[in-house]
NUGU-614230 format. One line per field, with one value per residue (C-alpha): residue number from 1; residue in three letters; x, y, z. Coordinates in steps of 0.1 Angstrom, whole numbers. Last residue first. Example, Ala and Ser with C-alpha at 12.3 -4.5 7.8 and 13.67 -1.06 7.14 Angstrom:
REM residues 2
vexke <- [2  1];
domar <- [SER  ALA];
px <- [137  123];
py <- [-11  -45];
pz <- [71  78];
REM end
This chain:
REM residues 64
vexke <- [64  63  62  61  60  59  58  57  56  55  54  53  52  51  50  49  48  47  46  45  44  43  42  41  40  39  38  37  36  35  34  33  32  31  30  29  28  27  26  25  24  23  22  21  20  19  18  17  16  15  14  13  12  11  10  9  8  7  6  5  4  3  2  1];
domar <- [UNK  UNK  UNK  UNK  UNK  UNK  UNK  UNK  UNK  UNK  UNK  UNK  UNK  UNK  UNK  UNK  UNK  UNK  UNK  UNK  UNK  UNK  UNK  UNK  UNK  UNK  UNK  UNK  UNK  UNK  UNK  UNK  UNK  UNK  UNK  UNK  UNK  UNK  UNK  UNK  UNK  UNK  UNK  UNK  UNK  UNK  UNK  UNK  UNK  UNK  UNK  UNK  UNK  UNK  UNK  UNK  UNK  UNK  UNK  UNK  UNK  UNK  UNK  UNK];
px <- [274  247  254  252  262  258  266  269  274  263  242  221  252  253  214  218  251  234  205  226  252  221  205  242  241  221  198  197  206  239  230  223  211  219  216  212  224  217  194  199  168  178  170  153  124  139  168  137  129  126  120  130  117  86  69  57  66  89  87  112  113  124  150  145];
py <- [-1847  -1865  -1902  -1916  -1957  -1972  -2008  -2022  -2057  -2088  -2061  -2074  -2071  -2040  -2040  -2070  -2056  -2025  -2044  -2064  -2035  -2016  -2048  -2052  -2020  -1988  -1982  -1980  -1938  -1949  -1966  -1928  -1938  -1973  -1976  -2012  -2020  -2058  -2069  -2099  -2118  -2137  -2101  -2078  -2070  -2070  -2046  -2020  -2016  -1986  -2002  -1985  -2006  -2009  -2013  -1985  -1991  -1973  -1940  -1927  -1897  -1890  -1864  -1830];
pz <- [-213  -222  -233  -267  -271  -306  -313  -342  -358  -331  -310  -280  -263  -252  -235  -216  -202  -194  -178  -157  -153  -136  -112  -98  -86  -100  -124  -166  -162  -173  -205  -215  -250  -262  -302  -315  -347  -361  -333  -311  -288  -255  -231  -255  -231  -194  -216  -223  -259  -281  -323  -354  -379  -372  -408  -433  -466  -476  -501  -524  -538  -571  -576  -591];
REM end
């Protein structure tokens, strides 16, 4: 039976609103229903925020 391994705990996984990660960059970033961000210019602001937060990977899930 394999060992298991155990992390310490830190917050790694982190759920952030774009006003909050605006100016900081993450190494993945996983967007879920960017759509619902709002409407009009105040919407693609915080989903462009939000996309390019990400210098390496990106994630995007939306609901069908």
């Amino acid at each position: 039976m394999p060992e298991l391994m155990t992390c310490p705990r830190d917050d790694r996984v982190r759920s952030l609103t774009p006003e909050l990660v605006k100016g900081l960059e993450f190494d993945l970033v996983l967007l879920v229903d960017p759509d619902t961000f709002g409407t009009g210019i105040e919407g693609a602001v915080d989903r462009y925020v939000a996309m390019t937060r990400a210098p390496q990977q990106l994630v995007v899930l939306t609901s069908p």
